[in-house]
Residue frames relative to the residue before (quaternion, step in Angstrom):
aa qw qx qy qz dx dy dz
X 1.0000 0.0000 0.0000 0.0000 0.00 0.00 0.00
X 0.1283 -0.7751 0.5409 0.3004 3.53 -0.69 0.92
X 0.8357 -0.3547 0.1620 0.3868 3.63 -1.60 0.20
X 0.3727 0.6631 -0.3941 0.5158 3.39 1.75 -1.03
X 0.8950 0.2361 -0.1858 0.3298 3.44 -0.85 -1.21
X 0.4246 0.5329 -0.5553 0.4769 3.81 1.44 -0.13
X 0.6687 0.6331 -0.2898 0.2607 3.28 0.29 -1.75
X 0.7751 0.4477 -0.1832 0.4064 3.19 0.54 -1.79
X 0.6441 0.5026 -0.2562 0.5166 3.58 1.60 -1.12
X 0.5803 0.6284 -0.3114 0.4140 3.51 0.64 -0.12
X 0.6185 0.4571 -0.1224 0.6273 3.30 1.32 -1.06
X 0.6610 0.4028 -0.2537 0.5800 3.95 0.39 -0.72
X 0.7005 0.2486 -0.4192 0.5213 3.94 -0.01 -0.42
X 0.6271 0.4641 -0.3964 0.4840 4.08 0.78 0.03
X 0.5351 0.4449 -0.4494 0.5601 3.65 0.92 -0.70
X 0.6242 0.6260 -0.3443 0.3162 3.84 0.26 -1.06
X 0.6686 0.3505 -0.2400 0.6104 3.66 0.96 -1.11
X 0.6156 0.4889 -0.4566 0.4166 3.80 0.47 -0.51
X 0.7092 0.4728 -0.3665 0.3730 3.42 0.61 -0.91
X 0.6019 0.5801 -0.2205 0.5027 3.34 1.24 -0.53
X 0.4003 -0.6430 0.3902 0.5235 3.87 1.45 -0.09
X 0.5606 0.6605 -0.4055 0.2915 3.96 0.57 0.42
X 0.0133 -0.7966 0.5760 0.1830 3.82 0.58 1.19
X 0.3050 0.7398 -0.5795 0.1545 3.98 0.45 -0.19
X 0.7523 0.4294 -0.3604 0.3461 3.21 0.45 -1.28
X 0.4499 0.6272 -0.5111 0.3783 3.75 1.23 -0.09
X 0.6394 0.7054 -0.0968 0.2902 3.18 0.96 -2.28
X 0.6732 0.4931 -0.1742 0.5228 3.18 1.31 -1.15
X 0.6897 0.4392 -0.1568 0.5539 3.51 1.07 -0.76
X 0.6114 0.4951 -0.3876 0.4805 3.98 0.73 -0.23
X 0.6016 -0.3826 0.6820 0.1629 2.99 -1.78 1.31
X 0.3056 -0.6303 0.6112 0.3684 2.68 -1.56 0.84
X 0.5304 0.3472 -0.5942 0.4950 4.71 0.48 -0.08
X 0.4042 0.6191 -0.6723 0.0356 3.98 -0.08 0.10
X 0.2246 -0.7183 0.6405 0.1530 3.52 -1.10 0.69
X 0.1211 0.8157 -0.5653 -0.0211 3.20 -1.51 -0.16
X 0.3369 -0.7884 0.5106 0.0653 3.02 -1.40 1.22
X 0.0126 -0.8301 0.5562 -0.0381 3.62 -0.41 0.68
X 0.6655 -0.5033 0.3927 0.3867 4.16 -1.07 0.55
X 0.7301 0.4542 -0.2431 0.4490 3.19 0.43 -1.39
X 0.7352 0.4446 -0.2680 0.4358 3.76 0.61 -0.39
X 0.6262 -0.5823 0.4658 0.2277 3.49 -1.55 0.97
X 0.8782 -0.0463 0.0751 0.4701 3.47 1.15 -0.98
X 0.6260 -0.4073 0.3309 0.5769 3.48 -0.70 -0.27
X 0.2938 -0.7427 0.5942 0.0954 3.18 -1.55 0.66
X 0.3071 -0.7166 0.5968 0.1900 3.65 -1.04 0.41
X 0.8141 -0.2106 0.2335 0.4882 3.59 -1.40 -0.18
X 0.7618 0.3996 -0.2025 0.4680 3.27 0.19 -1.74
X 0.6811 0.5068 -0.3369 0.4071 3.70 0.38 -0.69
X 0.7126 0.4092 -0.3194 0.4720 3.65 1.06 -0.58
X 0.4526 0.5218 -0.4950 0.5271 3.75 1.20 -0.76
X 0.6941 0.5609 -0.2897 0.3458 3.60 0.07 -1.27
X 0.7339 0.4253 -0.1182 0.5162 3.45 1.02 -1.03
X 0.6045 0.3624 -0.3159 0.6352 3.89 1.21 -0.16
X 0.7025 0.4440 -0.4214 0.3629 3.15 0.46 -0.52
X 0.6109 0.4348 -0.3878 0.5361 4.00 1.23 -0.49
X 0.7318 0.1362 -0.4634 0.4808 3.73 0.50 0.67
X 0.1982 0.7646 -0.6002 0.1262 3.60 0.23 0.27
X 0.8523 0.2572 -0.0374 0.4539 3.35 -0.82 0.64
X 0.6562 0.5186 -0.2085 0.5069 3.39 1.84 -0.15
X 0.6490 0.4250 -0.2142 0.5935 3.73 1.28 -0.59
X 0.1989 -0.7593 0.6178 -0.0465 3.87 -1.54 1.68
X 0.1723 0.6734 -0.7189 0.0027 3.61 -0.20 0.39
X 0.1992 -0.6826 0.7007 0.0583 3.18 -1.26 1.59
X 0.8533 -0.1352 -0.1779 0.4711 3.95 1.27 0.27
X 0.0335 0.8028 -0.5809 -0.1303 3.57 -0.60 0.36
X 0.1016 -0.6883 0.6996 0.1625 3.44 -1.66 -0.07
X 0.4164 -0.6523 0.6067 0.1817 3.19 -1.57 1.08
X 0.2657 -0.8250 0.4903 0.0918 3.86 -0.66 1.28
X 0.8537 -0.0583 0.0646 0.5135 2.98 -0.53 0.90
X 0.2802 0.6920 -0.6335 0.2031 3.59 0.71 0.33
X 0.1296 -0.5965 0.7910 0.0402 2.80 -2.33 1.63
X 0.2660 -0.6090 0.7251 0.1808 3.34 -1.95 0.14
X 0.0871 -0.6200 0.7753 0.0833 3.58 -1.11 0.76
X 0.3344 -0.6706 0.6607 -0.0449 3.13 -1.43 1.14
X 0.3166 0.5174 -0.7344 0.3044 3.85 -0.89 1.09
X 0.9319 -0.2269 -0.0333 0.2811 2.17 -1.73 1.86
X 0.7374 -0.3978 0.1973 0.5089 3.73 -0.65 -0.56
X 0.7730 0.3412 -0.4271 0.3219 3.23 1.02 1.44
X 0.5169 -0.8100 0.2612 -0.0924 3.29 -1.03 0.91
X 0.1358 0.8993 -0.4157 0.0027 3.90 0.37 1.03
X 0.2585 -0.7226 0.6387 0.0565 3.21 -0.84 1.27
X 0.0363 -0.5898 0.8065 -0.0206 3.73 -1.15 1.19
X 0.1099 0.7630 -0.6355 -0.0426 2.66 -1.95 0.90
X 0.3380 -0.6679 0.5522 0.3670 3.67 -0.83 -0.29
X 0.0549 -0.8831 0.4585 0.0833 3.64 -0.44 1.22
X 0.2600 -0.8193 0.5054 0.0757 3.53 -0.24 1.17
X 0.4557 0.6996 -0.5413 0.0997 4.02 -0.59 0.17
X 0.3763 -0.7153 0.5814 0.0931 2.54 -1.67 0.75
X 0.3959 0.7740 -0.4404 0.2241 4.35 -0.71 0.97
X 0.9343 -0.1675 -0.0690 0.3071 3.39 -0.58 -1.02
X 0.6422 0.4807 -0.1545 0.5767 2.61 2.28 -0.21
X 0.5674 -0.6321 0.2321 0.4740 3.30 1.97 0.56
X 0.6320 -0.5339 0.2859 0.4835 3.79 -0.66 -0.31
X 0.2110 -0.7536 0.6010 -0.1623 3.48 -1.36 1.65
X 0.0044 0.6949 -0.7185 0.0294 3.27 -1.21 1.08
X 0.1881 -0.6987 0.6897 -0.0274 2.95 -0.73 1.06
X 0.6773 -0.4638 0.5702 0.0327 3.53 -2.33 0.51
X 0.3190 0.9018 -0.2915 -0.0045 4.09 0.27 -0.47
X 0.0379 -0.8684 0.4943 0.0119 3.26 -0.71 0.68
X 0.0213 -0.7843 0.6107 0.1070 3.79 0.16 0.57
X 0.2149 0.6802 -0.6657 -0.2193 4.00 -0.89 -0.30
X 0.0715 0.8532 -0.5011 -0.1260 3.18 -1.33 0.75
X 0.7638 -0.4779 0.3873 0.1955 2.86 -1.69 0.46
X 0.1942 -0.6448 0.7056 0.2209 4.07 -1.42 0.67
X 0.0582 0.6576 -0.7508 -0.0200 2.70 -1.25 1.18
X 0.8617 0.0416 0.0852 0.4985 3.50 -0.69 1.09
X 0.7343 -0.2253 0.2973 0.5672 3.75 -0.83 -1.13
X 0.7921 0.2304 -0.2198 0.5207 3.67 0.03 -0.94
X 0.5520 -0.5994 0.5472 0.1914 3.95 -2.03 0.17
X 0.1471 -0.7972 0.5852 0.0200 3.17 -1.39 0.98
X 0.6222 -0.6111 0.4451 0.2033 3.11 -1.07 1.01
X 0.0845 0.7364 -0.6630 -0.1048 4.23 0.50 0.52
X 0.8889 0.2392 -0.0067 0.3907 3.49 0.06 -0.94
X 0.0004 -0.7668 0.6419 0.0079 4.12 -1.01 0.90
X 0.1013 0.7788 -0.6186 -0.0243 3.38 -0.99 0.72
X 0.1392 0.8483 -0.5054 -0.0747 3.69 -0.31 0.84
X 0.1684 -0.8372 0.5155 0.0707 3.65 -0.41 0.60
X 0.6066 -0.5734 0.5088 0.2105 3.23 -1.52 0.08
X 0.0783 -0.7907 0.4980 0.3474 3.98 0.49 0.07
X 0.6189 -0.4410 0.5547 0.3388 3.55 -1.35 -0.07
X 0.4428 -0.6752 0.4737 0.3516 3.38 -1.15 0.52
């Protein structure tokens, strides 16, 4: 398997539980320096602020489908950035979102250092 398809699989079996109301599979994958930026929030967020934040919708978010657009991975050294275009369709009706995942080698398996989802402009 090359790092692409870890990368990209990694992210999709986590989008999978999210869509299902399960942010773990993010949780499970985050650095602990992972920041993130998200719409709905004033600022950047650290660990604790995102557990804190998945955890006040847990069990609230349905994605009955989604697709990852055009997703690339750029590859340097033992880190990694996955852009995509995210398309789904559930409890909150149909969304496209903006992404940015970079991660981190740690050892054998990947970490999430960085999230950025956005809204696009019409």
């Amino acid at each position: 398997m090359t790092v692409e398809e870890e990368i990209i699989g990694l992210e999709t079996r986590a989008l999978e539980r999210w869509g299902n109301g399960d942010p773990d599979g993010f949780l499970e994958l985050c650095d602990p320096e992972v920041t993130y930026f998200d719409p709905f929030s004033k600022g950047r967020l650290d660990l604790d602020a995102l557990r804190a934040l998945y955890e006040s919708i847990r069990g609230q978010v349905r994605i009955d489908s989604f697709q990852l657009v055009e997703p690339r991975v750029q590859v340097h050294g033992d880190l990694a950035i996955l852009t995509f275009r995210f398309v789904s369709r559930g409890s909150e009706g149909s969304l496209n979102w903006h992404t940015t995942e970079v991660y981190r080698r740690c050892g054998a398996c990947w970490r999430i250092l960085h999230t950025h989802w956005s809204l696009p402009r019409d």
